[in-house]
N, C-alpha and C positions, 0 to 999 in steps of 0.2 A: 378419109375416116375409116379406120380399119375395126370391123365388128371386135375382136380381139387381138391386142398384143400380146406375145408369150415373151419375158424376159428370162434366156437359161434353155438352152439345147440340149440339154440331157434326155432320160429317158420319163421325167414327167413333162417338161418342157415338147416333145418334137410328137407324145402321141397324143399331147391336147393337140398338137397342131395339125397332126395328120388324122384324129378322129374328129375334127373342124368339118370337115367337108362333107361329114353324112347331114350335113343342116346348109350347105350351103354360107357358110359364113368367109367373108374376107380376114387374111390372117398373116401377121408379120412374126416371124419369130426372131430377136435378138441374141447373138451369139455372140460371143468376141472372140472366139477361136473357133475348133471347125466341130459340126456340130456331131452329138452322139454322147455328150456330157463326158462325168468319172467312169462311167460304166463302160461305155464304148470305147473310151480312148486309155483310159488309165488306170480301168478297175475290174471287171468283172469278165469283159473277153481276154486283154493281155492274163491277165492272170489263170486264165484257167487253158488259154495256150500251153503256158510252161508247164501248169499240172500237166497237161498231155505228151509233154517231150518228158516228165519227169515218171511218168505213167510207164509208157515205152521204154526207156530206158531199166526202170526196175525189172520190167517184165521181160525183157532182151539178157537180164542178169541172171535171171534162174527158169530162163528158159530149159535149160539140161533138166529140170523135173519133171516135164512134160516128153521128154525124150528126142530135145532138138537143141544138138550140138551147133551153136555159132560162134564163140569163142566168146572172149570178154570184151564186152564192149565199148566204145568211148564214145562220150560226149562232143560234139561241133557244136561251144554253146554263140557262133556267132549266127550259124544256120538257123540254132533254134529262134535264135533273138531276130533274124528277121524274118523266119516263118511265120512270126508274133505279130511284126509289124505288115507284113502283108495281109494276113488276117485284118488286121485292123482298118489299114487301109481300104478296102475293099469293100467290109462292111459301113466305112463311113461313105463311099462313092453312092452304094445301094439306097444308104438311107438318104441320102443330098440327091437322088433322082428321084425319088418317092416324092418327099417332099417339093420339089419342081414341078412334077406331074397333080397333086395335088393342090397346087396355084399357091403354095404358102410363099409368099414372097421372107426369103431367110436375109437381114440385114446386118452385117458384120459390124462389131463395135463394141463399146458397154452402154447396158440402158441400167437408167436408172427412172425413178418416180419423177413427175415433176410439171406439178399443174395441172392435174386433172388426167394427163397423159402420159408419154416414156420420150426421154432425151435420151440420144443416142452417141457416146462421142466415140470416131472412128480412131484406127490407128493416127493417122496423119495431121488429128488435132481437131478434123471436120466434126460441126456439130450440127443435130439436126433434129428435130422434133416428129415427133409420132403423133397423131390422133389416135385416141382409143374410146369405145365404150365399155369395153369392158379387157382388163389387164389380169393377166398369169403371171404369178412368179411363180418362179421353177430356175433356181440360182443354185441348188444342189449345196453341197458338202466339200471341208476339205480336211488332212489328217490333223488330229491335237497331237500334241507333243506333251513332257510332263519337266517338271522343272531339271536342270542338270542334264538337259538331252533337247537342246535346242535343234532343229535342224540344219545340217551343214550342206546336203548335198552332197558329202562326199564319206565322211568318215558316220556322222549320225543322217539317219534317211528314212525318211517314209517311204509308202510300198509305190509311187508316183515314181521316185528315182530307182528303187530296186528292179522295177517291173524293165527297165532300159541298163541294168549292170551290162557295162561290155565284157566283162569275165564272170566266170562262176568265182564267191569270193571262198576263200581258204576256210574262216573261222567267222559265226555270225553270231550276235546276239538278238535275239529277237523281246522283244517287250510287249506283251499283252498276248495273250492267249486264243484270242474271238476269235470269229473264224480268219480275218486277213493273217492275222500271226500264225495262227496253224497252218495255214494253207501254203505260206512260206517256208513253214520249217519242213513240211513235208516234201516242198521243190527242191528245196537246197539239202535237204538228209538224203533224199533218193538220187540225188545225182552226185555225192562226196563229200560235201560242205560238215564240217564240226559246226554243228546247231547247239545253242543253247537258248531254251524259252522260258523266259519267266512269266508266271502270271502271281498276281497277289491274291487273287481269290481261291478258292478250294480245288478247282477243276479245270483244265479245259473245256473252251465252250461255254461257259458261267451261263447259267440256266439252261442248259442243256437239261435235258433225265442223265442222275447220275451214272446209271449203266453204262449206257452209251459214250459217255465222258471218261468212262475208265477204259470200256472196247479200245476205243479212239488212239489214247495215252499207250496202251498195250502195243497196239500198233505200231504208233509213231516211233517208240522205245525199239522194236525191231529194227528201225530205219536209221538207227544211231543218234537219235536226238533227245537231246538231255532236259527233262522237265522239271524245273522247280517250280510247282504251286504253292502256294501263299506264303510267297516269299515276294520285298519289295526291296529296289534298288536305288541303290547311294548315285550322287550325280558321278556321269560318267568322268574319266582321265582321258580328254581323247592327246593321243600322241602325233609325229608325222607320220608313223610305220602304222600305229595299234591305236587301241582303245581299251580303258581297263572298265571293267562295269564291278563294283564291289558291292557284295549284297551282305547281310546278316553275318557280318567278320569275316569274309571269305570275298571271293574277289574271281573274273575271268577277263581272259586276253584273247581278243578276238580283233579280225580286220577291218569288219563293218558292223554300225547296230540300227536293227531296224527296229523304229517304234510304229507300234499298231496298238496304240490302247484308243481308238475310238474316231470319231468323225465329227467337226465344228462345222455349223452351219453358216454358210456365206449371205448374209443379210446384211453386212455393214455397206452404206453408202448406194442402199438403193433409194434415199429419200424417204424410207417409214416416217420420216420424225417430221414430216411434212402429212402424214395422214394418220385417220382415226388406226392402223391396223396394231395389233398388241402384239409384243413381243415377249417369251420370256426366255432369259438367259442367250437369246440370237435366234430360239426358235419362235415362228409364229403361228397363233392363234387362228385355227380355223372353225365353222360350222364342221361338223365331220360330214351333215348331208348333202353338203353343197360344194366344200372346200374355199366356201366365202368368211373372207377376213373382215372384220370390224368394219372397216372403210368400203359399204356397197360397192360391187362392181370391182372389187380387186381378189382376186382367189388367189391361193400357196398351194404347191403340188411340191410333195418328193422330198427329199433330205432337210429342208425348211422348215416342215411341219411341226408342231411341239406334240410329242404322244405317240407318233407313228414310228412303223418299223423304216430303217434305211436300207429300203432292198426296192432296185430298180424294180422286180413288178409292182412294189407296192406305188411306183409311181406312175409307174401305166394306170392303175383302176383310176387311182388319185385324179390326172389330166383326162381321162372317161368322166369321171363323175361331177369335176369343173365346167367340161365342155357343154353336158347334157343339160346342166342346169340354165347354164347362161343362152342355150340355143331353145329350150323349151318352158323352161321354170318349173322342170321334173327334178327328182332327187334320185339319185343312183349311189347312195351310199355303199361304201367301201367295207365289205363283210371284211376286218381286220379279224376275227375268227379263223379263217379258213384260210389265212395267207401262207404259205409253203415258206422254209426255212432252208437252206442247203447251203450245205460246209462243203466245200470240195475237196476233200483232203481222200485218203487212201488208205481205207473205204471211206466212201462219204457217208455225211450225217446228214439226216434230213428230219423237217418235224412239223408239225402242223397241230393247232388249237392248243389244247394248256398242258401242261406237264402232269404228274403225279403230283406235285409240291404245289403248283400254283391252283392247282385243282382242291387240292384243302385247304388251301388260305382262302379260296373264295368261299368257301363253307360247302362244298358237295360232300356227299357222302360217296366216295370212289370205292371201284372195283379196279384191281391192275393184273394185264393179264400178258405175260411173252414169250416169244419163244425163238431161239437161238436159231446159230444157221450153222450148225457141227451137225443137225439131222437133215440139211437140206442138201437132196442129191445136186443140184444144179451148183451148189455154192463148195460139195465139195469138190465135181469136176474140174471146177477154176482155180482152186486151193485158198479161196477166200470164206474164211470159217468162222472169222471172229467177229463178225456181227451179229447185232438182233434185232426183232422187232416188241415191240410193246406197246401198247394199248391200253387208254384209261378211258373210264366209262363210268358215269353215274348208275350206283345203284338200282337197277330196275328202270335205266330211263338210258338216254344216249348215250353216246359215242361223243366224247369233249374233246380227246387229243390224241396224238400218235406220233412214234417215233423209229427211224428206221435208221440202222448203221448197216454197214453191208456194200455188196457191188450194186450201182446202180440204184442208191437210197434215194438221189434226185431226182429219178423217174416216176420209183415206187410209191413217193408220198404223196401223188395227187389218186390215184385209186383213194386214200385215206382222207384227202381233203376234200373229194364228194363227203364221204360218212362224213366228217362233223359238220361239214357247211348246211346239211338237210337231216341232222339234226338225225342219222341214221340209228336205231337201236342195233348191238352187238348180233342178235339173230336175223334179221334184215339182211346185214352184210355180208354175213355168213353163210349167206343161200346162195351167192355166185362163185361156182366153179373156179378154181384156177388150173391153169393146164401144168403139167407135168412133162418133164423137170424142170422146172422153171423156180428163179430166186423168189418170186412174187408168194411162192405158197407157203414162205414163211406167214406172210398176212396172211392166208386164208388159214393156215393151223391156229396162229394166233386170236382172230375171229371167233372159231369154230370152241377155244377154249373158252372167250369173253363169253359166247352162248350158251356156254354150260354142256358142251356135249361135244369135247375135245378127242382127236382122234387117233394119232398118233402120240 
């Protein structure tokens, strides 16, 4: 009888099972392939690999502004593809000794519900039953497609087949804007690829702060990639050579199209319809203080959830605040306030608590206050200018949201996600130093303005 089974190695899945052990709990985690989930193996490290070959490479091309002649440089995109995969590999070895050392016994297979406990059936047909007291899902997410762009694997592809192309392709269409679609077009723009991205909503990033959605665009448009916002596309022509994607009487011919308009939750056929736990539309229903489903004794973490954000840390607190509960019958609720946003594109976007816009629909009376990085010495020494920072802030009262484009916006926005998480006021914040020259003193000018006593 195992105190808990985790069904889903991902990243809500493996740190319920690796933060297991600060209670002494016995614990089997079900995987059916090797564990580290979308994130580890086919989302969020491969991909920002390639950002980094795609990174270097830019930066290798205008090196001569800097006054360091290396010639023009070329892409070995098989080098990069298995730098990727070693990366990958590596980190999945680290986390399968963690969890070894931690006693979580990991059982390969699919589990699904089934009688109070988890049936397990392996490759080879074996079936096998689990005890449990209490059960994790943590089944994660996989890409939607949209009608006229079924996936082929070859010609139409989510970012799962892209993130493994054995060549850089010629000519791409990309479909959806969010961050996986920019973050593609930005791989495939900086390293020669004819990108074209469509999104149907008004901006890249959709909900982003408009600012920073235009910085971004600005950007990206330097890198040769062609943006049509709110603009939607007719089913594709795929051919054996091409693929024609025709949009608003007009039309493009490209080699490969990648769709990234969103993430479907993998819930079918884990036996729900055998217990109290509520679904809607595939996601399920949680306590948010507990992460307990309908059906006592069973909790949801991670891309599963209905309401939460799909970003692996949000599924780390998630599988923390499952485990605490079921080990003590405390509640460790998941401050979804203060959870960090990061685009990795080039500059990255990053954001944290509510926008300018979401911030007036809730009814606050906002103060918005930014300030660019064409004045910041650090950002011009690197020739990275076109970002900003900006800061929204209730009236005579906190610090609600913040958003950062720039180098290094991924780091910069947990300095920010203190202030809203405790709920900081703009002059509070504003009383800690930042050192000089450094990109970070965007925020502290920014700050220094939200407190009324701007310095620069």
């Amino acid at each position: 009888m195992y105190d808990v089974v985790i069904i889903g190695g991902g990243p809500g899945g493996y740190a319920a099972a690796l933060y297991a052990h600060n209670f002494g709990l016995k614990v089997a985690l079900v995987e059916k392939e090797r564990v580290g989930g979308t994130c580890l193996l086919r989302g969020c490290i491969p991909a920002k690999s390639w950002l980094k070959t795609a990174e270097v490479f830019a930066h290798a091309k205008k090196a001569s502004e800097f006054g360091v002649h290396v010639g023009e440089p070329t892409l070995d995109w098989e080098a990069a593809l298995n730098r990727k995969n070693v990366i990958v590999d590596g980190l999945v070895r680290g986390l399968s000794g963690l969890l070894k050392s931690r006693q979580v016994d990991v059982i390969e297979g699919y589990g699904r519900l089934a009688g109070g406990g988890v049936e397990v059936a392996a490759k080879d047909g074996a079936v096998r039953r689990l005890e449990a007291k209490n059960v994790v899902l943590a089944t994660g997410s996989k890409p939607r497609s949209i009608p006229g762009y079924d996936f082929d694997g070859t010609r139409i592809v989510s970012s799962r087949e892209a993130l493994d192309w054995s060549e850089r392709p010629n000519r791409v269409a990309i479909i959806g804007a969010g961050a996986i679609g920019s973050e593609f077009a930005l791989i495939l723009g900086s390293t020669g690829s004819e990108v074209h991205l469509f999104e149907m909503l008004d901006q890249v990033i959709p909900g982003a702060e408009p600012e920073a959605a235009k910085a971004l665009a600005r950007e990206m448009k330097k890198k040769g990639v062609k943006i049509r916002t709110g603009v939607g596309v007719g089913p594709a022509e795929v051919g054996d050579e091409r693929v024609v994607v025709p949009f608003e009487g007009d039309y493009v011919e490209v080699d490969k199209v990648l769709v990234a308009v969103g993430r479907a939750p993998v819930t079918d056929d884990l036996g729900l319809e055998t217990t109290r736990v509520e679904v809607d539309r595939g996601f399920i229903e949680v306590d948010p203080n507990t992460m307990m489903t309908a059906e006592p004794n069973i909790y949801a973490v991670g891309d599963i959830v209905a309401g939460t954000p799909q970003l692996a840390h949000a599924g780390f607190a998630e599988g923390i605040a499952a485990i605490t509960h079921i080990a003590t019958g405390e509640i460790a609720p998941v401050d979804y306030r203060a959870i960090p946003l990061v685009v990795y594109t080039d500059p990255e976007l990053a954001s944290v608590g509510l926008t300018e816009a979401a911030a007036r629909e809730a009814g606050y009376d906002v103060e918005v206050h930014d300030h660019g990085m064409r004045g910041v010495g650090r950002a011009i020494i690197q020739g990275e200018v076109g970002g900003l920072v900006k800061v929204v802030s209730e009236k005579d009262g906190p610090i609600l949201g913040a958003t950062v484009i720039g180098p290094s916006a991924g780091e910069l926005i947990h300095e920010l996600m203190y202030a809203v998480a405790w709920e900081a006021l703009p002059a509070e914040a504003a009383a800690f130093i930042h050192a000089h020259p450094t990109i970070s003193e965007a925020i502290g000018e920014t700050l220094l303005s939200a407190a009324g006593r701007s310095l620069h």
